[in-house]
N, C-alpha and C positions, 0 to 999 in steps of 0.2 A: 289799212290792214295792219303795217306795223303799232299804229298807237293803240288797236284792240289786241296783241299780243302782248305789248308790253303792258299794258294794262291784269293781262291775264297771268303774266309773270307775277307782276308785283301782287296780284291778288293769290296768287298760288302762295308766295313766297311769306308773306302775312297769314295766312293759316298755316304753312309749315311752322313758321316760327308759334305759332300759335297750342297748334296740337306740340310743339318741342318743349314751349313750356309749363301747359299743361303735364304732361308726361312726367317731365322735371319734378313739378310739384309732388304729381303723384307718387314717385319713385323715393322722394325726399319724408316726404311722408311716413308712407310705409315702410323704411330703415329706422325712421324714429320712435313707431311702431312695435319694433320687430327687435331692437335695442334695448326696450323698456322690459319688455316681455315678460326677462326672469324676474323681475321686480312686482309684479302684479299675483305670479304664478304660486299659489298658496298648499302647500301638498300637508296633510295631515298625516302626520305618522301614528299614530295611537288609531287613528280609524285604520290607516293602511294594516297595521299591524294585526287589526282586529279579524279583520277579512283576511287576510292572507293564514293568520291562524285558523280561523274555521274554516276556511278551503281545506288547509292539513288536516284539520279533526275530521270533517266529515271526509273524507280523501282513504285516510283510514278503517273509519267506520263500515266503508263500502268495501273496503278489502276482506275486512272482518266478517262482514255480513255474507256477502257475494261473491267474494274470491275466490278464487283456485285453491287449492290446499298448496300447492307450491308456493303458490303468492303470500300467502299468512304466514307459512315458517318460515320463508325467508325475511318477511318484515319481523316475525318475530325475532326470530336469532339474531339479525345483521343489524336493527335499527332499534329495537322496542329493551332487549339484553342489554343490548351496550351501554343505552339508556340510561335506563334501573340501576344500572351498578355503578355510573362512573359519574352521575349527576343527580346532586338532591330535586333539583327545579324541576329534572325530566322526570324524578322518579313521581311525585306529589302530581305530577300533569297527567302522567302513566295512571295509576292509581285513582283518580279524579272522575277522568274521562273514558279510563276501558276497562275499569273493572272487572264490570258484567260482562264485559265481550271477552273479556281473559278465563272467567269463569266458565261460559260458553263454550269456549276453544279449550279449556284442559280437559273438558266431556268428549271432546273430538272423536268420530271414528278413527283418522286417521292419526297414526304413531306420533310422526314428525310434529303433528300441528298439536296434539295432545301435549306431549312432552317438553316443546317450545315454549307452549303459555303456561303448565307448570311451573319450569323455570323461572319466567317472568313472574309469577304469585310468588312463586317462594321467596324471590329478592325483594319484591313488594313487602311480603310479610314481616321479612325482619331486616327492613328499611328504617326501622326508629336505630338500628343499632348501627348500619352504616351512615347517620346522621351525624354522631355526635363523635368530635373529630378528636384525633389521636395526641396523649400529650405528649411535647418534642421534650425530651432531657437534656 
């Protein structure tokens, strides 16, 4: 009986070691793996960038189209104004892409949202002339 137990030991003991260094291997493995990682990890900023813009445009769009009237005056005033007046890239972008929704919105029944996207045209409109920049003496 003892020589079938130790028998069963040393066979026990040979698959522990067994599955220990499988295990091993695997573990070793997968850190070298997982090490490489950022190295393989390819991110496109010009597509990220593309998509994350037309999320915003159409983001807007829908505000324009479908929103609340609270919801348009205040993107107009707080985000769309501040815009217009204090950035050529946003104004050209503004101008570009919501034109007609600015158009649309200065028709507005309501006051606030009428008088918002006036605002916003009129800076549009005479955006050629905050374009061109001040000479310093």
């Amino acid at each position: 009986m003892d020589s079938r137990i130790r028998q069963f030991y040393t066979l026990a003991f040979v698959l522990v070691l067994t599955f220990l260094a499988a295990s091993l291997w695997g573990v070793s493995i997968t850190l070298a793996w997982v090490r490489d990682l950022p190295n393989r990890i390819v991110i496109d900023e010009d597509a990220l960038s593309v998509a994350i813009g037309s999320i915003v445009t159409e983001s807007y769009r829908a505000v324009f189209r479908d929103g609340d009237t609270a919801t348009q005056a205040q993107v107009l005033t707080e985000q769309f104004l501040p815009m217009v007046t204090d950035d050529v890239a946003g104004r050209d972008w503004v101008r570009d892409e919501y034109r007609d929704d600015l158009l649309r919105l200065s028709d507005s029944s309501d006051a606030a949202v009428a008088s918002a996207a006036s605002a916003v045209l009129a800076v549009l409109e005479r955006g050629s002339d905050l374009a061109a920049p001040i000479p310093v003496k």
